[in-house]
C-alpha positions in Angstrom: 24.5 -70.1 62.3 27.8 -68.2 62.5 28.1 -65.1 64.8 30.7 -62.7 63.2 31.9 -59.3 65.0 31.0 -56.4 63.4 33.7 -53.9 64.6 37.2 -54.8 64.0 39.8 -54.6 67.3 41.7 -51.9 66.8 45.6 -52.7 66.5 48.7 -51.6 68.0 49.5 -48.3 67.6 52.8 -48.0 65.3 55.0 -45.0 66.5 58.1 -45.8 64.7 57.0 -44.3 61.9 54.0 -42.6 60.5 53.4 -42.1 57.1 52.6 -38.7 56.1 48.9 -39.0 54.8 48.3 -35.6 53.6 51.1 -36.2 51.1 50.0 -39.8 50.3 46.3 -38.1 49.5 47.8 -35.1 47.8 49.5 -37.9 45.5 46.3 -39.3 44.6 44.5 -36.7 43.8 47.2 -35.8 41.3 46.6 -39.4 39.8 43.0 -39.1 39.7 42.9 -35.9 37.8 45.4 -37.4 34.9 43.2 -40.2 34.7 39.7 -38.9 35.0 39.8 -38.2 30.9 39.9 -42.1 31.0 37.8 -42.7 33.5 35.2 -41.1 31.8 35.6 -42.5 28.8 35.5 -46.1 30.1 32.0 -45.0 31.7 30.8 -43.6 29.3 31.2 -46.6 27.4 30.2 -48.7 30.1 33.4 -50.3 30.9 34.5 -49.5 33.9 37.1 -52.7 33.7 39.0 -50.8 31.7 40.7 -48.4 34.3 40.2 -50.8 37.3 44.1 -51.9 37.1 45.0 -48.1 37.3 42.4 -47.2 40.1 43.3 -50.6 41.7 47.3 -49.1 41.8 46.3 -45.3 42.9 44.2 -46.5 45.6 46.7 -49.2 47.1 49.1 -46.5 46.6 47.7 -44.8 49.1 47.5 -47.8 51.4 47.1 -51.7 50.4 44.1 -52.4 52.8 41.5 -49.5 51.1 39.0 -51.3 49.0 37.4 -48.4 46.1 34.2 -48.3 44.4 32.9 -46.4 41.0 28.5 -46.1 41.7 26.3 -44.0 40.8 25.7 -40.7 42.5 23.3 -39.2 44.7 24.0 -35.7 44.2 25.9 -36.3 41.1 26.5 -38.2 38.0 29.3 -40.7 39.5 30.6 -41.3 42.9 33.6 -42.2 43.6 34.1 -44.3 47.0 37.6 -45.1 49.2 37.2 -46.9 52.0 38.7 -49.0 55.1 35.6 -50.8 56.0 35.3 -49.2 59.4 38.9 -50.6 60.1 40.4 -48.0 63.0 44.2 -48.4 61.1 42.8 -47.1 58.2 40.9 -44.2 59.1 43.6 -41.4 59.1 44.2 -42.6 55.5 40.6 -42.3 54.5 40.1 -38.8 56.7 43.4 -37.7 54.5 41.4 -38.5 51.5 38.7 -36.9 51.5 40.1 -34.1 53.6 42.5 -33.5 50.0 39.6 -34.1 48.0 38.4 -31.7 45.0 35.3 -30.0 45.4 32.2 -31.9 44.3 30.6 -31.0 40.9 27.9 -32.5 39.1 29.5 -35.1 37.6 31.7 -36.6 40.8 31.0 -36.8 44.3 33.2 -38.6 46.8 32.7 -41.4 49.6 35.2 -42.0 52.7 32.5 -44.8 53.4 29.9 -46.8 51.5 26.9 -44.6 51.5 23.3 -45.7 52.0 21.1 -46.4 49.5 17.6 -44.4 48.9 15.4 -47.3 48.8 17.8 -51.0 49.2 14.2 -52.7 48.4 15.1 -51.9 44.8 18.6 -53.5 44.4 19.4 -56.9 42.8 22.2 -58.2 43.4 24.4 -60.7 41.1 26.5 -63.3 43.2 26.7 -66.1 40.9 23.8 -67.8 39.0 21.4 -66.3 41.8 20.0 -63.0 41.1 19.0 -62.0 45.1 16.5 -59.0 45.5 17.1 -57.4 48.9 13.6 -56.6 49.2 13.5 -60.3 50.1 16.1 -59.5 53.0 14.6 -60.6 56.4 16.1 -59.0 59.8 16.2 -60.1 63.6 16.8 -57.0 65.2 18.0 -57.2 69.0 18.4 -53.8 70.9 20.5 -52.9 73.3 19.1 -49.4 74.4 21.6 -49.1 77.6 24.4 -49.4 75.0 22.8 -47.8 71.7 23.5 -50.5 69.5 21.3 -53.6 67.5 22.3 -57.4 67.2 21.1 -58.8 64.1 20.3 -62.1 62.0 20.4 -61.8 58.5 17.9 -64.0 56.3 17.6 -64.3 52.2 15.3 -67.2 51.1 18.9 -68.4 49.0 21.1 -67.9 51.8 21.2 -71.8 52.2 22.2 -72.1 48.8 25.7 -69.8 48.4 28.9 -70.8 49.3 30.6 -69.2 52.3 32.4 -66.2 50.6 28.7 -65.2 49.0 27.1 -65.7 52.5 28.7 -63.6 54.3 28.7 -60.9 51.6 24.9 -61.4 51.5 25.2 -60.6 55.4 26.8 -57.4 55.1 25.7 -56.2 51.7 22.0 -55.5 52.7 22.9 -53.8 56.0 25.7 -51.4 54.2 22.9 -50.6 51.2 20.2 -49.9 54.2 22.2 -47.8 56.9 25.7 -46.8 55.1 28.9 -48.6 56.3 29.4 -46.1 58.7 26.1 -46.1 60.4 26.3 -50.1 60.5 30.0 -50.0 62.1 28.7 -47.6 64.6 25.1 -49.4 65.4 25.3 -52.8 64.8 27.0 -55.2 67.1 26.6 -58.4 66.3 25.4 -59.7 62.9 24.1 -63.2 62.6 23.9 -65.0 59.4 21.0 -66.6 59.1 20.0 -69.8 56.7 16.6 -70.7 57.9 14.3 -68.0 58.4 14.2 -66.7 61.7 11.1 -65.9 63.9 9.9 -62.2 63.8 11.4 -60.7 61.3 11.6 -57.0 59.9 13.0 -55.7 56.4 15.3 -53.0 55.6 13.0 -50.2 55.6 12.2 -51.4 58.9 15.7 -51.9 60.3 16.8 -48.5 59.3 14.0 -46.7 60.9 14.7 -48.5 63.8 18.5 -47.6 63.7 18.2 -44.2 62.5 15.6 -43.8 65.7 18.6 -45.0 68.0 20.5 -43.0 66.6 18.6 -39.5 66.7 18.9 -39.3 63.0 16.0 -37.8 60.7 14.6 -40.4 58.8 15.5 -39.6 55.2 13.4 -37.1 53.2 10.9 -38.6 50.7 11.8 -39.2 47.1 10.7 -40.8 44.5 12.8 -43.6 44.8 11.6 -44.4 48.5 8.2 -43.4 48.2 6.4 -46.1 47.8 2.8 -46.4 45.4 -0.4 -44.8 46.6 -3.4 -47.1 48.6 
């Protein structure tokens, strides 16, 4: 097992110049609207691969480090996500973002942070020749009440099996779908990958209850993709 930090250190602060993020956003935002006939066209067709060189440009435009996302929506069609995976450096880039963004319609809404998923018990994810159901996802949850934050091992019955690069995307993934990349930056401290399955385990329904209860959050509203069947 491999202990990995969850929050990033955050680097020295660079006075000698600061780049003006509000034009750097504005400039994306122009880009995004002269490519969105495109855009839609390539979903539409379901071939998103088609624009990802020009979203790949737009978005590193704005800073190299962002990483960007086309998903489906939960308030609308598409969503469109931007973000510095909880890195402190980039977080004036992504709050310039989103700050710039249009207003949300029913066809786009727009992340500054991987959101949550309703119900991460119904993904599969593809990571090779495995096909990995994160309802399968096992959790060691450790709590640290005096400090409001969780230490976790992460479990998958094929975790053994993937190379490093898929192992520690199989650590994250699951905890991003369950909580939201923000939520997990804030709440989670430590994150264990785990190859054999751990004693006294929970799942992801479970683990975000808990967090959410940490937190002070509402648990999220019913709906009929996290309602579960009738007894």
């Amino acid at each position: 097992m491999r202990w990995l930090r969850r929050r990033r250190p955050v680097a020295p602060a660079e006075v000698a110049h600061r780049p003006d993020t509000r034009a750097l956003a504005e400039r994306f935002w122009y880009g995004w609207q002269e490519m969105l006939p495109e855009i839609a066209a390539a979903l539409g067709d379901r071939e998103p691969n088609r624009v990802e060189n020009g979203l790949c440009r737009l978005v590193a435009d704005l800073h190299p480090d962002l990483h960007f996302s086309l998903e489906r929506g939960q308030r609308a069609i598409y969503a469109l996500v931007v973000t510095g995976q909880e890195d402190p450096r980039l977080r004036e880039y992504t709050d310039a973002w989103r700050a710039a963004a249009p207003p949300e319609d029913a066809l786009w809404e727009y992340h500054d942070a991987v959101p949550p998923v309703p119900d991460p018990t119904l993904v599969t994810v593809n990571l090779g020749q495995h096909r990995i159901r994160l309802a399968d996802v096992r959790v060691v949850a450790q709590v640290d009440r005096a400090e409001g934050v969780v230490d976790v091992a992460v479990h998958h019955p094929v975790m053994a099996e993937l190379a490093e690069a898929a192992r520690s995307a199989m650590t994250y993934l699951p905890l991003d779908a369950a909580l939201g990349e923000r939520l997990a930056g804030e709440r989670l401290r430590r994150v264990e990958t785990a190859s054999g399955e751990p004693q006294d385990t929970i799942g992801l329904i479970e683990l975000r209850d808990l967090v959410h209860e940490l937190a002070g959050l509402e648990p999220p509203p019913a709906t009929p993709e996290n309602v579960g069947p009738a007894d």
